[in-house]
N, C-alpha and C positions, 0 to 999 in steps of 0.2 A: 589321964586325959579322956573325959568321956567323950561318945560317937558323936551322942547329937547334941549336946548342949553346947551355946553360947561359949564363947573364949574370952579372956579379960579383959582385951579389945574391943569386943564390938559392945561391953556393957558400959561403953564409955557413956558419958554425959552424951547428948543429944547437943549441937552445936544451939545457940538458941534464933528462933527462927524473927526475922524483923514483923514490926509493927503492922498489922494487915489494917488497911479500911476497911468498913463493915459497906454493903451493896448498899445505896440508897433504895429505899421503896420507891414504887413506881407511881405512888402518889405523889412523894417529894421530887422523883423527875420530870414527871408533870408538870408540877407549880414551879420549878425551876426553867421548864423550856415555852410557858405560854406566857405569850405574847401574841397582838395584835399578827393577822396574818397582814393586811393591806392596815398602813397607818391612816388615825384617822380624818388628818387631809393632805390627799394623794397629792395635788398642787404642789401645794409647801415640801411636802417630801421630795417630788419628783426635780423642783428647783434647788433643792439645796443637794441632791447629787447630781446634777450638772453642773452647780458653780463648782461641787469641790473638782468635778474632773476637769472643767475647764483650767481649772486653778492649778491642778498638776501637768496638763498639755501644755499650759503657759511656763510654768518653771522647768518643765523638758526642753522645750524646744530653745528657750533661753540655754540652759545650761550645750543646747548644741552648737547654738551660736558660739557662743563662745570659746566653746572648744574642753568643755567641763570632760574630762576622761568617761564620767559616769552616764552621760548620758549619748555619749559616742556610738556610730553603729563598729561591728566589726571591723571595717573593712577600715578605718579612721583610727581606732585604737592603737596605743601605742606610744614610747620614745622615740620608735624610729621613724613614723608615719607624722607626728608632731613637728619632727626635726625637716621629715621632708619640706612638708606642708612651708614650715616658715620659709628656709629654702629659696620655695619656687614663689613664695608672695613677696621675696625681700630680690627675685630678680626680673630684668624688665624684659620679659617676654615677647618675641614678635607672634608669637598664639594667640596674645589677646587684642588684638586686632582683627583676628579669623572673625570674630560676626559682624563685626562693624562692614568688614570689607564686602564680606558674601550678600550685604544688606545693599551696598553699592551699584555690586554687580548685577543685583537681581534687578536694581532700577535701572540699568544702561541696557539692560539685556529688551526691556520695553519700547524703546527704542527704536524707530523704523527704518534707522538706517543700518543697511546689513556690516557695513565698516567700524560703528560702534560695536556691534555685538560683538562681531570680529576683536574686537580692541577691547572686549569685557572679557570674554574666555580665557584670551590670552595672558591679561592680568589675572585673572582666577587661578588660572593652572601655574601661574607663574609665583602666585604669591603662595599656594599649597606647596608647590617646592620647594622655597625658603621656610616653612611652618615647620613640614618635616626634616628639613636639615636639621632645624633651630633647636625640635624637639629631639633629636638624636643628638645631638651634641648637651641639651640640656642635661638627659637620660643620663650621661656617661660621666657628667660633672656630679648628679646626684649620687649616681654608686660609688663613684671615689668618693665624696666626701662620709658618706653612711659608712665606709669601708674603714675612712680613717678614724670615723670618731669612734661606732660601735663594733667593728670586728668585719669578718671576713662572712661569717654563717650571716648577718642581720643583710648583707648587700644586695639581697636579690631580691627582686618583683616590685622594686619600686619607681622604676623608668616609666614606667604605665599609668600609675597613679601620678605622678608629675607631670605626666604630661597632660596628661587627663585636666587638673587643675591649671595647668599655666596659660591651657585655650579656652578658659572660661574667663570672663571682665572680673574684675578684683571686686567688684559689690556683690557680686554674683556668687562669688564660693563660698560654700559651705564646708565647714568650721567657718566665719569668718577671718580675716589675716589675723594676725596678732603683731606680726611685724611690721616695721615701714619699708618701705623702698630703697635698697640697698644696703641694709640691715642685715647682713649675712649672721644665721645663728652660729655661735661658734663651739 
């Protein structure tokens, strides 16, 4: 075995090395990347990428309407958040009255007799106490049910988002419903 020479191992074959592309010249990436810096009617260009963005802000905001997964934000995403949602559109809420009513009392509150005003707070503060009952007992109906269909870990932080929706007017939410009224998902 000589010192320095090679072993029968390493005069193996060379493994063979894959297909290499050759560098284009920098002429050919040239004539490959020129084109027009400003096209040559700016007009026409400049309309035809706002229709397409319009075109895609119209099919977003559709797809949110409706409740499209993909075009959902975060906070909306989801089986469980879908499940709420139908939920609280398929029950009759004393929350979606909260504007209608505070729109009431802001006209009684106008009023120059101080026994009206009187008679508007007291309906105000009277009907916020039944809103939050409503919404607390809503909240408790939503965990149990998210409890029974998807588990024990999916049950939490969605009393807030229910409720959130159930005191806005039903043309007004975003996802729109998808359910009818008393439509419980099952």
């Amino acid at each position: 075995m000589p010192l320095f020479s090679r072993s029968d191992a390493s005069k193996a074959r060379p493994e063979p090395q894959p297909e290499v592309r050759r560098t284009p010249k920098q002429s050919e990436q040239v004539a490959r990347n020129r084109r027009p810096l400003v096209p040559s009617d700016r007009k026409e260009a400049r309309k035809q990428s706002a229709d397409k963005m319009r075109a895609e802000r119209e099919k977003a905001r559709r797809g949110f309407e409706q409740g499209d997964e993909k075009y959902l934000p975060a906070r909306d995403k989801g089986p469980v958040r879908r499940y709420v949602r139908d939920f609280v559109d398929a029950r009759l809420s004393i929350g979606t009255l909260a504007m209608p009513m505070m729109i009431v009392v802001l006209v009684l509150t106008f009023l120059n007799d101080p026994q009206w005003r009187l008679i508007a707070n007291l309906v105000l503060w009277g009907f916020v106490v039944i809103v939050v009952l409503d919404s607390v007992v809503m909240a408790w109906q939503v965990r149990r049910a998210v409890r029974a269909k998807f588990g024990e870990k999916d049950a939490k932080g969605h009393g807030w988002y229910a409720t959130m929706r159930s005191v806005q007017l039903p043309f007004m939410r975003m996802p729109k419903p998808q359910t009818k009224l008393f439509k419980y998902p099952s």
